[in-house]
VOGU-3710 file (C-alpha; in Angstrom, 3 decimals, decimal comma):
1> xxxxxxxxxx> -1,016/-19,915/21,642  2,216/-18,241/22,657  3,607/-17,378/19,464  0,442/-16,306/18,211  0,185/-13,860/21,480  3,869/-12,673/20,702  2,712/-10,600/17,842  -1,021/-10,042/18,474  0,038/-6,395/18,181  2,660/-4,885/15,617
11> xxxxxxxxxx> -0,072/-1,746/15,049  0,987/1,644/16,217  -0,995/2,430/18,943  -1,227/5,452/20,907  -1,624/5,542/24,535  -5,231/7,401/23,719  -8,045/6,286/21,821  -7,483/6,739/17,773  -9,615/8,999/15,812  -9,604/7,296/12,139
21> xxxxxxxxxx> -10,734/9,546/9,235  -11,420/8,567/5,657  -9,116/6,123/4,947  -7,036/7,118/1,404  -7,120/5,062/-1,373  -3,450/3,029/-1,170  -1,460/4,022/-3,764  -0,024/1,026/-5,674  3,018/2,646/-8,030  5,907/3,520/-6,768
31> xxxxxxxxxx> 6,854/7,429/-6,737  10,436/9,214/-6,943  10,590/11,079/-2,706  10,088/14,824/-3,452  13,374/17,005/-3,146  14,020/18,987/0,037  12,709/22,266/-0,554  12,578/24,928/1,498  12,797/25,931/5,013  14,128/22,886/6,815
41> xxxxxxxxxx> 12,993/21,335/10,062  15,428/19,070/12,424  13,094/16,004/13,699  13,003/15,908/17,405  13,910/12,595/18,091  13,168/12,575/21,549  9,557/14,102/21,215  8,848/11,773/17,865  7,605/8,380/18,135  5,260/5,220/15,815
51> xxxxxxxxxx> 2,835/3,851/18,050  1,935/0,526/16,831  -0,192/-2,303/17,185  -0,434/-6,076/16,327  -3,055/-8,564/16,633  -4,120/-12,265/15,963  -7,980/-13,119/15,443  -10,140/-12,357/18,601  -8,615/-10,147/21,285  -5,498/-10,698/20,982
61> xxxxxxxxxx> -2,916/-7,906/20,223  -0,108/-6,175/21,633  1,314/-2,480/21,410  4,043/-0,124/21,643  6,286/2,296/19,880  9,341/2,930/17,464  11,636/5,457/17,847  13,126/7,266/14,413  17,212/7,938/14,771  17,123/11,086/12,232
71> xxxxxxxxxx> 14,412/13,020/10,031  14,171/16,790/8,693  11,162/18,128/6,918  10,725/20,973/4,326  8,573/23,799/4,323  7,311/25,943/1,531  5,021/28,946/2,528  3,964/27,624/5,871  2,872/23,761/4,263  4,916/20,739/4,793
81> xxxxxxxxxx> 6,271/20,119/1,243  8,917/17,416/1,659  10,455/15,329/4,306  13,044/12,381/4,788  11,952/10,293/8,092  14,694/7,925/9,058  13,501/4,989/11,740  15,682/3,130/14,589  14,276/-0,292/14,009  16,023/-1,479/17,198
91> xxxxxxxxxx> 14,016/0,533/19,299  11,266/-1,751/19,349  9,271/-1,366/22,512  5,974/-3,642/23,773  4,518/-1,234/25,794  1,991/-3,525/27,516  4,056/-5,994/28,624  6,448/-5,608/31,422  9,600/-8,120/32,619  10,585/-11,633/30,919
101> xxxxxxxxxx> 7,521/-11,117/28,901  8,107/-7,383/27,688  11,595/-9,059/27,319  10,989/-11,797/25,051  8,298/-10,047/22,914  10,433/-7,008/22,003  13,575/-10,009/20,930  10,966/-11,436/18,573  9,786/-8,494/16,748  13,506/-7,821/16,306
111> xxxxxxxxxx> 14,662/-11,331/15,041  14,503/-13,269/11,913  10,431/-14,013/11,840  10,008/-10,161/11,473  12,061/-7,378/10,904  15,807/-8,850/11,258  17,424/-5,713/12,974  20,409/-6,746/13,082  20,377/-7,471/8,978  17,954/-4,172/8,606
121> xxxxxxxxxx> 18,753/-2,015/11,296  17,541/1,249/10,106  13,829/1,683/8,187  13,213/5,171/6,507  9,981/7,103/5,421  10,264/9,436/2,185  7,622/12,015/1,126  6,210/11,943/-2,257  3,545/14,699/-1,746  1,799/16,683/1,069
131> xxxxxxxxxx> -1,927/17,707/-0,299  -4,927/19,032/1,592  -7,398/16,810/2,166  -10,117/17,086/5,282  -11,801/14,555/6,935  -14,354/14,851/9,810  -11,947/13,713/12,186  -10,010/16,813/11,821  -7,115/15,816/9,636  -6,322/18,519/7,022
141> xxxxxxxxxx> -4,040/16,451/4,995  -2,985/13,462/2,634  0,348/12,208/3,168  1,946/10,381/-0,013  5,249/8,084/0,240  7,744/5,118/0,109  8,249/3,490/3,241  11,199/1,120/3,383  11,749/-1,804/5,960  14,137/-4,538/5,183
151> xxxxxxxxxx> 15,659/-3,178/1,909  12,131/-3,616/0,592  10,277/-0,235/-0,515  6,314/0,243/-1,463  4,020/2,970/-1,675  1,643/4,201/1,732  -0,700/6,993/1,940  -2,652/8,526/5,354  -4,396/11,175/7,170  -2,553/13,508/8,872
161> xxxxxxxxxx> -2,670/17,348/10,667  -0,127/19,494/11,433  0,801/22,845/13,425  3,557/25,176/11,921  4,028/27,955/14,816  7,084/29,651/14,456  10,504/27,425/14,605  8,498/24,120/15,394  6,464/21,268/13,739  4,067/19,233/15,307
171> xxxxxxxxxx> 2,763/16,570/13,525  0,887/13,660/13,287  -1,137/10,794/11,488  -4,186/9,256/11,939  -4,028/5,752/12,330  -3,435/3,666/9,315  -2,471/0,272/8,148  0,483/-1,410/6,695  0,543/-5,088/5,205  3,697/-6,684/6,124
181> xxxxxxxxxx> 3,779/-9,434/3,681  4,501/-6,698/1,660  7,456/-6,018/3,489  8,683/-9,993/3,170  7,297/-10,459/6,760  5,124/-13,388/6,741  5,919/-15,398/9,931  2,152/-16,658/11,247  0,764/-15,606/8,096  -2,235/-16,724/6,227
191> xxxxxxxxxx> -0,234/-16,457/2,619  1,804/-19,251/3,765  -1,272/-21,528/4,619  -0,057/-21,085/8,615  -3,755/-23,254/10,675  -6,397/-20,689/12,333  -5,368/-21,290/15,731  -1,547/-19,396/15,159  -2,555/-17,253/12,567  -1,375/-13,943/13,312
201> xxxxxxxxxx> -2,971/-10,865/11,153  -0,797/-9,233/8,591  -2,195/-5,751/9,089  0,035/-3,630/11,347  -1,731/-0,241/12,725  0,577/2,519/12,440  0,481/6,174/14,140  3,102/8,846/13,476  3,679/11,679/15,999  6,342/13,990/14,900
211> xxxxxxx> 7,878/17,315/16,450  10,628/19,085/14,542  12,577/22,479/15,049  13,999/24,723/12,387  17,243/24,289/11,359  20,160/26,552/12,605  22,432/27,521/9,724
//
C-alpha cells in the first residue's frame, strides 16, 4: 500500500545502528520548563539534527531528519541544567528515498494528515530537569520535558550523554519513542479503526544530536 509506505518511518533514525538503554518511565503530568540558568550555550544549528523513523507493520518504514531553527542550553557547574530547543518543522527530510519519491514523501509528512507546517511551522522542546541516571549503554543521564508540535504540548522523558569541553556541547539521546496521536496526528491510525492492511504505527523513533557553543556577551 502506498500510503501506508509513505509513512512507514516518522522515527528518528541515525545513519548508525542505535544503542537503546533503559527506557524511562514516561512521565504523564505536565511540568512548568526550568528557567535558564547559568552559563548559556548557542545551539549549532548546522551541526544539530532529529533523526527519525516511521514504520507500518512488517518491514516497512522510512527515515530521515529534522533540523531545529534556534536552541540555547544552560549550564550550572559543568551539568546541563536547562535548555529551550526550538524545531524547523519544514525541514522535513526522507533520507532513504531519493527523486519524485523523496519528493512526495517529504510533502506528506508536511501536509494536513501529519504535522500541517504551514498551520504549525515551528515545534519546540523545553527542559524540565537534567538528572543522572546510567544505563549500560553508556548514557549518563535522564532528560525531563514538554515537547510541543502543533500547538499541542505533553510530557517526554529519555536517555541521553553529553560532553562539556570548554566553550562547546555535544549532546545526544538515545533513541526513544513518541506517540503521535498524542500530538492530534492520527492519519493511518489504529484509534480511528483505519483496516490492517494501511495501518500505519503511531510510535515515531526519535534521536537528538545536539552541538552548542557558549554564548558571546
Amino acid at each position: 500500500m502506498k500510503l501506508r509506505m509513505i509513512f512507514a518511518g516518522l522515527v528518528v533514525c541515525g545513519v548508525c545502528v542505535f544503542c537503546v538503554g533503559k527506557k524511562p518511565s514516561e512521565p504523564s503530568v505536565l511540568e512548568k520548563a526550568a528557567l535558564a540558568a547559568g552559563v548559556q550555550y548557542q545551539l549549532d544549528t548546522a551541526n544539530s539534527v532529529i533523526e527519525w523513523i516511521g514504520s507500518a507493520p512488517g518491514d516497512y518504514r522510512h527515515n530521515g531528519i529534522l533540523r531545529f531553527s534556534t536552541g540555547t542550553v544552560g549550564v550550572e557547574e559543568q551539568v546541563i541544567t536547562s535548555g529551550s530547543l526550538l524545531v524547523n518543522m519544514k525541514t522535513i527530510s526522507a533520507l532513504d528515498q531519493t527523486g519524485k519519491d523523496k519528493k512526495n514523501l517529504e510533502s506528506h509528512l508536511m501536509d494536513e494528515d501529519f504535522f500541517e507546517v504551514e498551520k504549525f511551522p515551528t515545534g519546540a522542546f523545553q527542559f524540565v530537569r537534567v538528572s543522572s541516571a546510567s544505563d549500560s549503554a553508556g548514557y549518563t543521564l535522564r532528560v525531563d520535558g514538554n515537547l510541543t508540535l502543533k500547538n499541542v504540548t505533553h510530557p517526554v522523558s529519555f536517555r541521553a550523554k553529553a560532553v562539556i569541553s570548554g566553550d562547546t556541547i555535544i549532546a545526544e539521546s538515545a533513541t526513544f519513542t513518541i506517540d503521535r496521536t498524542k500530538w492530534g496526528i492520527v492519519y493511518h491510525s489504529g484509534i480511528i479503526g483505519t483496516i490492517k492492511d494501511d495501518l500505519i504505527n503511531d510510535e515515531i523513533v526519535l534521536k537528538v544530536k545536539l552541538s552548542a557553543a557558549k554564548q558571546i556577551l
